[in-house]
N, CA, C and O atoms as a MOPAC input file, in Angstrom:
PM7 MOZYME 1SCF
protein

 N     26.01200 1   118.67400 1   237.07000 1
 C     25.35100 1   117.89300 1   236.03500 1
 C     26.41000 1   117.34400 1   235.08400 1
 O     27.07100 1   118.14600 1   234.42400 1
 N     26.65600 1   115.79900 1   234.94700 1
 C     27.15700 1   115.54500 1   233.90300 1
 C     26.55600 1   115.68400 1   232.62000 1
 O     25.34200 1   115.61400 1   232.42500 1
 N     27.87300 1   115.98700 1   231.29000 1
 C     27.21800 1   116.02100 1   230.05500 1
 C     27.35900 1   115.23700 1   229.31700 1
 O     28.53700 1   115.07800 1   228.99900 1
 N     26.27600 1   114.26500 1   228.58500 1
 C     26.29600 1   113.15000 1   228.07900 1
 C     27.08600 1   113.77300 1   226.67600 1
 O     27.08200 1   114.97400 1   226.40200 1
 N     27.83700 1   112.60200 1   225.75300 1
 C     27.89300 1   113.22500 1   224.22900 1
 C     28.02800 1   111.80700 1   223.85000 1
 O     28.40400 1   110.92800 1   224.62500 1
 N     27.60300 1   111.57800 1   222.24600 1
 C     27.62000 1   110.51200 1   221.74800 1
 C     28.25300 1   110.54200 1   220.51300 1
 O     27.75700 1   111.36000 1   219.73800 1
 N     29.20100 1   109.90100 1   220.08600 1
 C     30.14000 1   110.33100 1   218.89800 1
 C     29.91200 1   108.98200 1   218.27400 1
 O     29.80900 1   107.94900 1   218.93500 1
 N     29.83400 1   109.05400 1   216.89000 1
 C     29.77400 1   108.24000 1   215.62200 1
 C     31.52200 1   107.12500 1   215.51700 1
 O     32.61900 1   107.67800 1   215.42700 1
 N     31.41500 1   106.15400 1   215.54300 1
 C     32.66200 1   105.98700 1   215.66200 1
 C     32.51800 1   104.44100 1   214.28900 1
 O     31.86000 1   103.40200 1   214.33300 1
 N     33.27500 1   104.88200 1   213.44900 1
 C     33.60400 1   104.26100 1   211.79300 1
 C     34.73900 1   103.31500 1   211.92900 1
 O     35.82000 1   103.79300 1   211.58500 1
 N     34.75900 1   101.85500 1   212.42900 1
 C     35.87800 1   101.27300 1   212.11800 1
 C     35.58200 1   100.49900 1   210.64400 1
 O     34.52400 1   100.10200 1   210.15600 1
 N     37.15900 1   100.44900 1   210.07900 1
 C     37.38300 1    99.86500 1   208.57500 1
 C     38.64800 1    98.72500 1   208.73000 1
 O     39.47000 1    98.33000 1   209.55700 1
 N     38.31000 1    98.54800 1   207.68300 1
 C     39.82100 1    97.62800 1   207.59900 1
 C     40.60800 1    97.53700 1   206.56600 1
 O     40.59700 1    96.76900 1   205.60400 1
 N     41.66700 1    98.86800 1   207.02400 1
 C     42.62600 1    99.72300 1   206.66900 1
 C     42.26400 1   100.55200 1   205.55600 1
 O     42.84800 1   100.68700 1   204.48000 1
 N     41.16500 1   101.11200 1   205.99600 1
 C     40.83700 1   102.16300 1   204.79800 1
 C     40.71400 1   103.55600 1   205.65700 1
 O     40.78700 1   104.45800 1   204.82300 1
 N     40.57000 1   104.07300 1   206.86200 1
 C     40.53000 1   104.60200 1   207.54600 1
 C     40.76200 1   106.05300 1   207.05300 1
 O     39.98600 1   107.00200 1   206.93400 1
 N     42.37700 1   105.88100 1   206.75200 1
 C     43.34700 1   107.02900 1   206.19500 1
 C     42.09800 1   107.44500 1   205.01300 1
 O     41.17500 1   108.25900 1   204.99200 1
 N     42.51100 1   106.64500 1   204.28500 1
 C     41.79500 1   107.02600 1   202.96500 1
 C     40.43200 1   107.64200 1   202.86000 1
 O     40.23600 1   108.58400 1   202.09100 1
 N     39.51400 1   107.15100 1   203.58900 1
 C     38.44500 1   107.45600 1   204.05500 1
 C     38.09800 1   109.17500 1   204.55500 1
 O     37.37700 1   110.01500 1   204.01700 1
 N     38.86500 1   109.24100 1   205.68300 1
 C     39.17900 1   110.45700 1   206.03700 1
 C     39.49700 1   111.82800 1   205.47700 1
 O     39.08600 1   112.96200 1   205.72200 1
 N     40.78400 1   111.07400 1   204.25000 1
 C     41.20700 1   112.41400 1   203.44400 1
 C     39.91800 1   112.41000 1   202.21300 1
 O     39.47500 1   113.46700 1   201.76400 1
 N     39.45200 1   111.14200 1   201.79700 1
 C     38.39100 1   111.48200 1   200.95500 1
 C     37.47100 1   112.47500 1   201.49300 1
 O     37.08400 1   113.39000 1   200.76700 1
 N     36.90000 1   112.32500 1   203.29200 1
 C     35.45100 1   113.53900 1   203.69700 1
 C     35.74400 1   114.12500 1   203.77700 1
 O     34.97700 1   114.99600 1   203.36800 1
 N     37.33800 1   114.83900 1   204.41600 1
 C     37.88500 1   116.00900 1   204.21600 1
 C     37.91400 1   116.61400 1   203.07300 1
 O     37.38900 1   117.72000 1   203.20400 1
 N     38.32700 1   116.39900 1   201.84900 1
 C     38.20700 1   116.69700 1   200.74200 1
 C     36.82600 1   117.17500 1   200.49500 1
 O     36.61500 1   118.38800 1   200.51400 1
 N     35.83700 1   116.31000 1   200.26000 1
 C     34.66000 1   116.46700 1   199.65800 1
 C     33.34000 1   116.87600 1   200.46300 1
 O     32.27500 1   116.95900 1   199.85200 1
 N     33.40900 1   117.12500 1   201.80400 1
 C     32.33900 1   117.71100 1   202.48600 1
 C     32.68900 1   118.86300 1   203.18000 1
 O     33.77200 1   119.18900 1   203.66500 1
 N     31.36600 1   119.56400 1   203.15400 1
 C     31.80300 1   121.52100 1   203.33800 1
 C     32.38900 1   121.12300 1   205.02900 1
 O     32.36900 1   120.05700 1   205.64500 1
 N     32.78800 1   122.21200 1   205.33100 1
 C     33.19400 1   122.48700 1   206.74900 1
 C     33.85700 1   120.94900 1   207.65000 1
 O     33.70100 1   120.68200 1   208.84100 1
 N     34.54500 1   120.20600 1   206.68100 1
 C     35.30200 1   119.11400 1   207.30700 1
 C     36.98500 1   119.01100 1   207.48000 1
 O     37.77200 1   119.25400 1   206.56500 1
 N     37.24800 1   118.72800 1   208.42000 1
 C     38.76600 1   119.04000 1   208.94100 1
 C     38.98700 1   117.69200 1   209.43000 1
 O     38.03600 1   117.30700 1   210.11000 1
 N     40.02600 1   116.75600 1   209.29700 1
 C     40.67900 1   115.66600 1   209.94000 1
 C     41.40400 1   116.71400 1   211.56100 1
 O     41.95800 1   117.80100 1   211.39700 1
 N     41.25300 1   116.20000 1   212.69000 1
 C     41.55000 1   116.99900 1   213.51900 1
 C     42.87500 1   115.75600 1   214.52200 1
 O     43.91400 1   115.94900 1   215.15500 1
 N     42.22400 1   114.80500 1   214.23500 1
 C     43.33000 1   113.67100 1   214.42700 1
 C     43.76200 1   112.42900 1   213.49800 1
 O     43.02800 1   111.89800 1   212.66500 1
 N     44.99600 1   112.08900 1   213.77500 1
 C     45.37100 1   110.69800 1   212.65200 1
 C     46.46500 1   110.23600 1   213.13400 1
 O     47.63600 1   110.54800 1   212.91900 1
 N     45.79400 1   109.14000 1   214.08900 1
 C     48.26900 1   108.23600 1   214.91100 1
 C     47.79800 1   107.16700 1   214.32900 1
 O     46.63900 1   106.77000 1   214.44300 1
 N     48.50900 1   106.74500 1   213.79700 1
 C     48.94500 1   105.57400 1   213.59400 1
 C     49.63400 1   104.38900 1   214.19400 1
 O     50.53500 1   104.58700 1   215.00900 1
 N     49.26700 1   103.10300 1   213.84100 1
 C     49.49400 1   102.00800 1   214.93400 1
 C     50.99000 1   101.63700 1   215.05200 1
 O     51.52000 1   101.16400 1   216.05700 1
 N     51.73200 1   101.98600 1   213.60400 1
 C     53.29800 1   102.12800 1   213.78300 1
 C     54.11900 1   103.13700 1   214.31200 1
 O     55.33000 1   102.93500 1   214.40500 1
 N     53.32700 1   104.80400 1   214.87600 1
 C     54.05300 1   105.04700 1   215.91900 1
 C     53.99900 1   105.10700 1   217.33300 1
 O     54.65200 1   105.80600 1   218.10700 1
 N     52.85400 1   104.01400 1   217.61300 1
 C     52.82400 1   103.94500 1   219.49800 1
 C     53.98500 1   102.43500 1   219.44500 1
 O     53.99600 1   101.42500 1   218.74100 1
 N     54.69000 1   102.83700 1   220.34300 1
 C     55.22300 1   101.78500 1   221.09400 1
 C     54.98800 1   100.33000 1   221.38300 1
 O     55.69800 1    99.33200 1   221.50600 1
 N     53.10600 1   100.74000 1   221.47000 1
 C     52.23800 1    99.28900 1   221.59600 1
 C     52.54200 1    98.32300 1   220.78700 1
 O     52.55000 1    97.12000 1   221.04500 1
 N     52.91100 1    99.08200 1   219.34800 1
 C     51.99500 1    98.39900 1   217.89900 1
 C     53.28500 1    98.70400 1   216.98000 1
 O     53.14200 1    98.63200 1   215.75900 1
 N     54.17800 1    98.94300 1   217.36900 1
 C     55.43200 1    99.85800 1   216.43000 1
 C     55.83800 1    98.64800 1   215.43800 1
 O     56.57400 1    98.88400 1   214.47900 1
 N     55.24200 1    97.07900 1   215.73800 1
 C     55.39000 1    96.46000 1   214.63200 1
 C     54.59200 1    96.23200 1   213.27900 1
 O     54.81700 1    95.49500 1   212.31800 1
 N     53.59100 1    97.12400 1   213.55400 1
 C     52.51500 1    96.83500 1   212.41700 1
 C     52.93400 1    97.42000 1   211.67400 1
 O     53.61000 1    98.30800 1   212.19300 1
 N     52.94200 1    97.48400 1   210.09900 1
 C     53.07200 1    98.60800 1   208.74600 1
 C     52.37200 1    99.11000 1   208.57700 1
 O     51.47800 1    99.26100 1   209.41000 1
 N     52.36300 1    99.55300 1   207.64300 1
 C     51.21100 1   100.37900 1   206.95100 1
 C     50.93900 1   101.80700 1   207.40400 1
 O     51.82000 1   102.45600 1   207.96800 1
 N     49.97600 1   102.20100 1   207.21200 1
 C     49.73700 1   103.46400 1   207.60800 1
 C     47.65200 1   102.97500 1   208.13100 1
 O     46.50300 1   103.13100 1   207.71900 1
 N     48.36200 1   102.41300 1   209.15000 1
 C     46.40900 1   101.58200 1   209.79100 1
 C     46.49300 1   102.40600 1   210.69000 1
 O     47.46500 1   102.43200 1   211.44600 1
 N     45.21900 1   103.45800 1   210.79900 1
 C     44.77000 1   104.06000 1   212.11100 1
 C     44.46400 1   103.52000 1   213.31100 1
 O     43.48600 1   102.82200 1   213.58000 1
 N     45.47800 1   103.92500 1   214.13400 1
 C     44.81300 1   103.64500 1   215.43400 1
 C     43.97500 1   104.26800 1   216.33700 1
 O     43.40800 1   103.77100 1   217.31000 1
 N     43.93800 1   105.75200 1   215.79900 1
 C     43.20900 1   106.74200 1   216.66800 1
 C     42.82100 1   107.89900 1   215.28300 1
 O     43.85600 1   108.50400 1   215.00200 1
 N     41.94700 1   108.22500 1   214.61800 1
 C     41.32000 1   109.05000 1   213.68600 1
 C     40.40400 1   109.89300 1   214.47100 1
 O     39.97600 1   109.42200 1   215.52400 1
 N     40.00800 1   111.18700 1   214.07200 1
 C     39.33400 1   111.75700 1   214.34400 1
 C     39.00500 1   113.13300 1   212.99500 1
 O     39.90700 1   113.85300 1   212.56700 1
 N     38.05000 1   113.19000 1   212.69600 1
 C     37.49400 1   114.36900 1   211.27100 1
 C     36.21000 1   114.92400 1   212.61400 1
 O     35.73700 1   114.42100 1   213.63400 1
 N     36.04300 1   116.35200 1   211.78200 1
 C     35.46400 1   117.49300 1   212.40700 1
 C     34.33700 1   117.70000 1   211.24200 1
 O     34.38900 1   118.70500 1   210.53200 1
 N     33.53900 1   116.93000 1   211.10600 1
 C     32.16900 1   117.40900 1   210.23100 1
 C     30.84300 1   118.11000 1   210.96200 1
 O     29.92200 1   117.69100 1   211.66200 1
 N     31.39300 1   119.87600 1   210.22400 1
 C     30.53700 1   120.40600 1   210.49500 1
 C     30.27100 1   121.08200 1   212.05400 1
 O     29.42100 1   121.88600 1   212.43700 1
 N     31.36700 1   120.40000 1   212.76000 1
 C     31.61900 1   120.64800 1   214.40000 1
 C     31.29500 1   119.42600 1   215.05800 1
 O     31.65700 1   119.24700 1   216.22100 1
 N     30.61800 1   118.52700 1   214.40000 1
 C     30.52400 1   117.07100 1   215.27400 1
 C     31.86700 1   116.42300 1   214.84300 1
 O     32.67500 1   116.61800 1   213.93500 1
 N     31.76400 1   115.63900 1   215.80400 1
 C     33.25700 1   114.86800 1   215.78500 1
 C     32.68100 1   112.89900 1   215.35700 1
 O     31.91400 1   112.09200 1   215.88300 1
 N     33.54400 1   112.90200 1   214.21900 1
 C     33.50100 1   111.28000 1   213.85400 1
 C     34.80900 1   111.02700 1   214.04400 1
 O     35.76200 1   111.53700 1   213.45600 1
 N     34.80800 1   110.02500 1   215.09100 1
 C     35.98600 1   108.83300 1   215.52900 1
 C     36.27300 1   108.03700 1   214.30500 1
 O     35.31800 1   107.89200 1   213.54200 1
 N     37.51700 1   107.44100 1   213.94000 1
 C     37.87000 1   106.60200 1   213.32400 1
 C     38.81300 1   105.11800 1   213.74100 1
 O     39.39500 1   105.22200 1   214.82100 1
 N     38.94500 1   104.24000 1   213.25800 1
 C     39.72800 1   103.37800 1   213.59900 1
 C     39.66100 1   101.95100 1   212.48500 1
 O     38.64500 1   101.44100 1   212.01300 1
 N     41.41700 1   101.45000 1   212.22400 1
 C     41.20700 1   100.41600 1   211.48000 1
 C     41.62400 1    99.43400 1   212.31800 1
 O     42.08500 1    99.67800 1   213.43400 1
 N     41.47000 1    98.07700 1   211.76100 1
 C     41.72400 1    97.05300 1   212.59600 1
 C     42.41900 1    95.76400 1   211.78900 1
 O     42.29200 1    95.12900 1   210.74200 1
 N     43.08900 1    95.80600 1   212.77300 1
 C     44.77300 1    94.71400 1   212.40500 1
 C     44.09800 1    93.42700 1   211.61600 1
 O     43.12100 1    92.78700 1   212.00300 1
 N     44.57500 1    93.29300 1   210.86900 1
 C     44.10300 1    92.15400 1   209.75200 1
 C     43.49900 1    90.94900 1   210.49100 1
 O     42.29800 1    90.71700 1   210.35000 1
 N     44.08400 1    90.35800 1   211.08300 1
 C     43.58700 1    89.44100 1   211.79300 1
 C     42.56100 1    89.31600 1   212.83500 1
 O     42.24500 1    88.27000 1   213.40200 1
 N     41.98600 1    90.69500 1   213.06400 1
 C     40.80200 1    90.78600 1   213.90900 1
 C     39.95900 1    91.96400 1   213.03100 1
 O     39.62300 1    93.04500 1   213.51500 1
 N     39.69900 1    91.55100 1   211.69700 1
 C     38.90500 1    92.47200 1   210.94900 1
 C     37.50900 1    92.63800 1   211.75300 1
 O     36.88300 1    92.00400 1   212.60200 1
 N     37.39500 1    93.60200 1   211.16100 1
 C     36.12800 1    94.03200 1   211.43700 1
 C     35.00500 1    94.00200 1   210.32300 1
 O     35.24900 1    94.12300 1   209.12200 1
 N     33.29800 1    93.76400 1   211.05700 1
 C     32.73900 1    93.20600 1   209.72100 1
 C     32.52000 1    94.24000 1   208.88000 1
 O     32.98300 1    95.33300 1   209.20600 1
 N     31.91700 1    94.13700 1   207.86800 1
 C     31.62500 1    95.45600 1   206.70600 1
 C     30.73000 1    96.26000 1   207.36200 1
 O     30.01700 1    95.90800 1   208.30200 1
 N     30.78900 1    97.67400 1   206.69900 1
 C     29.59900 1    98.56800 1   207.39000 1
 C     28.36500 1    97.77500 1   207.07600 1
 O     28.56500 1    96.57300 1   206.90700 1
 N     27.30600 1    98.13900 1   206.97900 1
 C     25.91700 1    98.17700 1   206.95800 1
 C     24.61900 1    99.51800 1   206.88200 1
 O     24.45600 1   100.39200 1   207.73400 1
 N     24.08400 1    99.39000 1   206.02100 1
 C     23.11500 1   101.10100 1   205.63700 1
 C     21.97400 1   100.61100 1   206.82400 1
 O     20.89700 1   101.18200 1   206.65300 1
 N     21.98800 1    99.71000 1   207.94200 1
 C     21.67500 1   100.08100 1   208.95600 1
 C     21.73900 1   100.68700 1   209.71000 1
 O     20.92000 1   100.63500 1   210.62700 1
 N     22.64100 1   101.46700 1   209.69200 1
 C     23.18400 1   102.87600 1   210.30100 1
 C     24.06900 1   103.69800 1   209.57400 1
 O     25.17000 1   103.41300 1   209.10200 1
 N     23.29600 1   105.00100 1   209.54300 1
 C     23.62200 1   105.85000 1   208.77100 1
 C     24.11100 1   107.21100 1   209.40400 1
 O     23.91400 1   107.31100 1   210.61500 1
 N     24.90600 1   108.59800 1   208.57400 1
 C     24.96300 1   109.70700 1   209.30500 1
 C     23.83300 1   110.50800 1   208.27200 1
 O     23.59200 1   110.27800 1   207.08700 1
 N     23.27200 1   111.48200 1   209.14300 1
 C     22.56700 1   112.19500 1   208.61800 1
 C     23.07500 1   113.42400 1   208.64500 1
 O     23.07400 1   114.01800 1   209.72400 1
 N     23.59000 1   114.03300 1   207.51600 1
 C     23.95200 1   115.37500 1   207.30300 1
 C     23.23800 1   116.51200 1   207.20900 1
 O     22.57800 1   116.67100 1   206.18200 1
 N     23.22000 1   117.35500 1   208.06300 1
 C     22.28000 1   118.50700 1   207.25700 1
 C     23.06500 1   119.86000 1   206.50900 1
 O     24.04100 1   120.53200 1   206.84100 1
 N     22.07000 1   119.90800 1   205.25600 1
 C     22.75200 1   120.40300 1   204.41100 1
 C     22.69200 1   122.19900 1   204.67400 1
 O     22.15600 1   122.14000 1   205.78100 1
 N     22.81100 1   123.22200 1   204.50600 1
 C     22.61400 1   124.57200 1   204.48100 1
 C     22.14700 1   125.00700 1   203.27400 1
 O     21.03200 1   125.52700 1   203.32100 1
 N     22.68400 1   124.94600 1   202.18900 1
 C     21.81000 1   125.36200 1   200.29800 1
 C     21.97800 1   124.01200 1   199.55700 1
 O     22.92400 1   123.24600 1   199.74100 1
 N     21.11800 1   123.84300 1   198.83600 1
 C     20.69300 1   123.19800 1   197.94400 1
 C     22.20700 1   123.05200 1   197.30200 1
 O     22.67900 1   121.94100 1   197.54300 1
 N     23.09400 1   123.93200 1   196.52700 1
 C     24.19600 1   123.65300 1   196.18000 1
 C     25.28100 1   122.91900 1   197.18100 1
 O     26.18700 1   122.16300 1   196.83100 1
 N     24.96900 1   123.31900 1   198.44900 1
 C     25.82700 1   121.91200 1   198.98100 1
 C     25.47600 1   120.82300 1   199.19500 1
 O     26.26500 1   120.01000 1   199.67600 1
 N     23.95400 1   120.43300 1   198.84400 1
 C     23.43400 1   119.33700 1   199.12000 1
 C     24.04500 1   118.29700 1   198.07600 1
 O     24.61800 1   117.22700 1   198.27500 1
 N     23.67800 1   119.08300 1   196.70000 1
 C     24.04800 1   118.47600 1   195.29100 1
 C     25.62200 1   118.38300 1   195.38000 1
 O     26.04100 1   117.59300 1   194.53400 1
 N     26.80100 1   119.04800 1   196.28400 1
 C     27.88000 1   119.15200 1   195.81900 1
 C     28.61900 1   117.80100 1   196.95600 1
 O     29.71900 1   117.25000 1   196.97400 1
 N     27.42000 1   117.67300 1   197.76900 1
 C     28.16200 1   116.47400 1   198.61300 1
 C     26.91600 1   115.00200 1   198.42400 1
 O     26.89100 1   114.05200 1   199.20600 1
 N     26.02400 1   115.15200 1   197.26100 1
 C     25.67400 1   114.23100 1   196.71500 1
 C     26.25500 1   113.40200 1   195.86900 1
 O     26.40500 1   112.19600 1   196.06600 1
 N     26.76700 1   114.30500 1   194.44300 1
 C     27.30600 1   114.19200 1   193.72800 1
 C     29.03500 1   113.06100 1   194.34600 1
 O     29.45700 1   112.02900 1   193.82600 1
 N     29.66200 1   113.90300 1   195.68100 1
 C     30.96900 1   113.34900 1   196.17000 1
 C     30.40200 1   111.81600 1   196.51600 1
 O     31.07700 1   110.78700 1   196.49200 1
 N     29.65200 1   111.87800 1   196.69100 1
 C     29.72300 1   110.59000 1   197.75400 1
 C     28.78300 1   109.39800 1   196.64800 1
 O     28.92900 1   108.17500 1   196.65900 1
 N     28.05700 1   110.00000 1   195.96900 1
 C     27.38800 1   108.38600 1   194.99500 1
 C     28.36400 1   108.42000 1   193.93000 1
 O     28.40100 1   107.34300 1   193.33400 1
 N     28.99300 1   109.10100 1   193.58300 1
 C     30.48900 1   109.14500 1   192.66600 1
 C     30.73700 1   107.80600 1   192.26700 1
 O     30.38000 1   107.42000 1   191.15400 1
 N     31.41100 1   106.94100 1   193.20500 1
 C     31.43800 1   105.53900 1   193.31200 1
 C     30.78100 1   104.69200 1   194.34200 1
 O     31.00700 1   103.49700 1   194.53900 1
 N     30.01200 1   105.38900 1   194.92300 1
 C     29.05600 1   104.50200 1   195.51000 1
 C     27.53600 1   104.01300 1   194.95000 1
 O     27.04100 1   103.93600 1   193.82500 1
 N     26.93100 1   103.64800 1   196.65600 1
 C     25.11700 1   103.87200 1   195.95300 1
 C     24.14100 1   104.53800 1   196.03200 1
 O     24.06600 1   105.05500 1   197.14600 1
 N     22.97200 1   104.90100 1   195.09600 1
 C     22.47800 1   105.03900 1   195.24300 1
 C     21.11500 1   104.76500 1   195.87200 1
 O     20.20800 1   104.41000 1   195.11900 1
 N     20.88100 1   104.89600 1   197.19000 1
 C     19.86600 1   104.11000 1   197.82000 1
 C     18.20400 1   104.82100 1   197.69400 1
 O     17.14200 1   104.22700 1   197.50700 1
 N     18.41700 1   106.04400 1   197.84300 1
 C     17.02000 1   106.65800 1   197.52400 1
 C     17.50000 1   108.42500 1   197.58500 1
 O     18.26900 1   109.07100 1   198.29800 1
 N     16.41700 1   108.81500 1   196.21500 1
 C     16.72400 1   110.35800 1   196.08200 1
 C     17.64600 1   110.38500 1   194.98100 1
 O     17.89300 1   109.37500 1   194.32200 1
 N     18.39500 1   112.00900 1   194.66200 1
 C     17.56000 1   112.27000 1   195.74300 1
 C     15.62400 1   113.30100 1   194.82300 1
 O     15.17300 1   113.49500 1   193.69400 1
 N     15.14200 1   113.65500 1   196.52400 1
 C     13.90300 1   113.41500 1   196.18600 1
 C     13.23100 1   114.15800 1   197.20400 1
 O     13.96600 1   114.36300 1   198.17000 1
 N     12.08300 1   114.62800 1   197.31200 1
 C     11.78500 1   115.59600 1   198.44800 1
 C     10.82400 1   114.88700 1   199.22100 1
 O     10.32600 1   113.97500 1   198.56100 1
 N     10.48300 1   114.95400 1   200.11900 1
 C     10.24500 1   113.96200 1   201.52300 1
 C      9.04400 1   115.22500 1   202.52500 1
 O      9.22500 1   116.27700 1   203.13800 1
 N      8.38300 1   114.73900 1   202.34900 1
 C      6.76900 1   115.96300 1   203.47500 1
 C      7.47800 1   117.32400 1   203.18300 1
 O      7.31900 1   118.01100 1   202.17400 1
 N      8.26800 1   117.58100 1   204.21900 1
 C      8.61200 1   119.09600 1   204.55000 1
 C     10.45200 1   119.17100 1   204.09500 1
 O     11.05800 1   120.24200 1   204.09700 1
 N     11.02100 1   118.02000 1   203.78500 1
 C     12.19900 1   118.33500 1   203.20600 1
 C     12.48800 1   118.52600 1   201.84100 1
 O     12.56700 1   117.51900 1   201.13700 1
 N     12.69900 1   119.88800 1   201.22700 1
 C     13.37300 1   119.83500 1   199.69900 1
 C     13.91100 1   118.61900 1   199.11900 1
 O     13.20200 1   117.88300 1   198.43300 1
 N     15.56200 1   118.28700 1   199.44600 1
 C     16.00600 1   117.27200 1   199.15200 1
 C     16.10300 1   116.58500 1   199.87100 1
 O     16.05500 1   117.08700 1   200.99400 1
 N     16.28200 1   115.17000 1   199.84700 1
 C     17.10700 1   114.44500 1   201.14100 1
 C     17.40000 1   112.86000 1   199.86700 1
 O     16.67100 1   112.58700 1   198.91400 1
 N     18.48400 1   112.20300 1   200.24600 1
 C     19.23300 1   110.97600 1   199.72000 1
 C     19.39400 1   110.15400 1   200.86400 1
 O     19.20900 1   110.50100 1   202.03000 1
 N     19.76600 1   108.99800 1   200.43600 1
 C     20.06800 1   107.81800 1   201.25500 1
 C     21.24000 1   107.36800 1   200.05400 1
 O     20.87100 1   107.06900 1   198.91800 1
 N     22.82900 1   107.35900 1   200.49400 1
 C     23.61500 1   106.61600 1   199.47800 1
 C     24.58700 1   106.50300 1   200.63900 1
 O     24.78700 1   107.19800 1   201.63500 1
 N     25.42200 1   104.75600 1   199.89800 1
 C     25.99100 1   104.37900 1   200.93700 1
 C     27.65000 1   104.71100 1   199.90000 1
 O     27.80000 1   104.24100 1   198.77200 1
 N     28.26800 1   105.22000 1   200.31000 1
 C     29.45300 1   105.42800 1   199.54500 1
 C     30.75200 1   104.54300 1   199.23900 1
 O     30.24000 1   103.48200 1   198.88200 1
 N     31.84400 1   104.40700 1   199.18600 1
 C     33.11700 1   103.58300 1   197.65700 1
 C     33.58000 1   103.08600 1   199.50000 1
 O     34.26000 1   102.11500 1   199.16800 1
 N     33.66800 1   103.08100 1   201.00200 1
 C     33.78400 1   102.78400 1   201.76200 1
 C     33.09200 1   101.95200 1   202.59800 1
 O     33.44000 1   101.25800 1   203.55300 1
 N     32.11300 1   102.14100 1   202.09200 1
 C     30.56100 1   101.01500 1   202.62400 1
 C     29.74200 1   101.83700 1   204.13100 1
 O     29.21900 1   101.21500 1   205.05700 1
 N     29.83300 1   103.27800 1   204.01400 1
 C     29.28900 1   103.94800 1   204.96800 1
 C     28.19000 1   104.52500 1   204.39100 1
 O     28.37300 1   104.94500 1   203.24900 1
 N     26.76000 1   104.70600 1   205.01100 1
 C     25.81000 1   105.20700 1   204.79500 1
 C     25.66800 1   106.64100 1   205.24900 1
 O     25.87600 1   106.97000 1   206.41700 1
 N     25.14800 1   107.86400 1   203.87400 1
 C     24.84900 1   108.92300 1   204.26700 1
 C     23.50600 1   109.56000 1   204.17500 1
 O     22.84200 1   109.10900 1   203.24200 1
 N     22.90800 1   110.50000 1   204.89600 1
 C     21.58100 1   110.72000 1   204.50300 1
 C     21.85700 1   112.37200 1   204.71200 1
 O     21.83900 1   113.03000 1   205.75300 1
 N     22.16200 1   112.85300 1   203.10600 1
 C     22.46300 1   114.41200 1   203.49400 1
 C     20.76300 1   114.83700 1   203.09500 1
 O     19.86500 1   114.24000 1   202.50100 1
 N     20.87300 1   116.14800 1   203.74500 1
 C     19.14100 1   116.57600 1   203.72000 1
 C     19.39800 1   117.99400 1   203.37300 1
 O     20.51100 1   118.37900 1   203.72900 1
 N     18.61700 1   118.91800 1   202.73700 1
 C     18.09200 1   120.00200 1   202.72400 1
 C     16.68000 1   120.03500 1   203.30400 1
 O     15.67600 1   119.39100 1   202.99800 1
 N     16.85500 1   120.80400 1   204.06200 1
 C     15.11900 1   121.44900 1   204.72500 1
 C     14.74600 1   122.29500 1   204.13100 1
 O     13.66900 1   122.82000 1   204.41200 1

């Protein structure tokens, strides 16, 4: 039997890095587990900067892909058409990775309790990525 898996994959344009060490920082159980850059493959050894070519963060045990893209073939802005949905474990981490992420972002809804969920938010954060952390 093959096993299907489907991974979240976040391209920016050249915010990547930044991005990364910000969820690492501010969400429970998150680890950057990869980060090359396009100036040390061989491919790309002429680009500057510090633009991801291959990212990878560990939220929670799921894996979000990263990647930025060379100025000249930007990529378009996110969209709160697609979102990650976090689930939270206590109420204090709900509020403590609410608080991180509408900081400088938005507030889209919440947060606010929903049928059978305590809390749950919709905010798109200072990167233009949409989150929907939840308490059950």
């Amino acid at each position: 039997m093959v096993k299907s898996k489907v991974t979240p994959f976040i391209t920016l344009n050249g915010k990547a890095k930044e991005a990364m060490d910000f969820y690492a920082r501010v969400l429970p159980e998150t680890r950057i587990t990869r980060m090359d850059f396009y100036k040390d493959s061989p491919d790309f050894s002429d680009i500057e900067g510090e633009l991801v070519l291959y990212g990878a963060l560990s939220i929670k045990g799921a894996e979000v892909f990263f990647l930025d893209m060379q100025e000249q073939y930007s990529a378009p802005e996110p969209t709160w058409a697609y979102s990650l949905y976090l689930d939270c474990d206590t109420e204090q981490e709900f509020d403590q990775i609410f608080v991180a992420l509408s900081e400088t972002g938005s507030v889209m809804m919440g947060p606010e309790s929903v049928g059978n969920i305590r809390k749950c938010a919709w905010i798109t954060d200072k990167f233009g990525i949409t989150w929907q952390p939840v308490w059950e």
